[in-house]
C-alpha angles and dihedrals in degrees: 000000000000117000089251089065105036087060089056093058091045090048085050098040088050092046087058083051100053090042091055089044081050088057102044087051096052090045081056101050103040095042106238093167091211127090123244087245089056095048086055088057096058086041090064099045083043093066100019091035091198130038143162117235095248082052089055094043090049105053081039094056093226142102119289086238084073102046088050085062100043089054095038084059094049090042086060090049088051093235093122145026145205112236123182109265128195093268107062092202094073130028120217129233132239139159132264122228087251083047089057094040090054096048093052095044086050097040094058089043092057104040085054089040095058091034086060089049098034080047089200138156134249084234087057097039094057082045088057093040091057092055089050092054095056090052098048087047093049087046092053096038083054086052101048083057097044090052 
């Protein structure tokens, strides 16, 4: 890797930084009362539905202990639940309606939440948007292959 290129991947691994940092702050300041990692996990039952914790730890890239007290938090809370799956040996996850209702009400706190400190515009978010895009579809091109 040339140094061109290595200091395009640092720009781009401290911008993922600085995002995440975004998005702690703005949990913190609207009171959303629920960590990032957390969010990631409804994220996840929101587009899987229902999901086993190593399939959690997995899309999350961390260990499935985590994973155990991330759910066991938002079970408290009674934003998820444990249902019988095939396997006997593990229970899958899914949200509750108050889990759903929760997610949606948050979600819509922090997005507004980064796009007033971002200050940005509609025109520059769709431009954003594009660039994402392309990375997720070079990321998912790279899996297919990897499969």
């Amino acid at each position: 890797m040339n140094s061109k290129t290595f200091e395009q991947f640092n720009q781009f691994h401290h911008a993922f930084i600085r995002i995440n940092q975004l998005i702690n702050d703005v949990i913190e300041e609207q009171n959303i009362n629920i960590s990032r990692e957390q969010l990631g996990v409804f994220k996840l039952l929101m587009k899987h539905k229902k999901m086993t914790l190593k399939d959690i730890a997995e899309k999350q890239g961390v260990f499935k202990t985590a994973i155990t007290k991330r759910v066991k938090k938002l079970e408290e809370k009674g934003f998820i639940k444990k249902i019988n799956s095939e396997d006997k040996r593990e229970k899958l996850i899914e949200l509750t309606e108050e889990g759903y209702q929760f997610y949606e009400s948050r979600q819509k706190l922090l997005y507004e939440g980064v796009a007033k400190k971002l200050d940005i515009s509609d025109e520059e978010v769709d431009e954003l948007s594009k660039y994402l895009e392309e990375i997720n579809n070079i990321i998912k091109i790279k899996e297919t292959k990897n499969e």
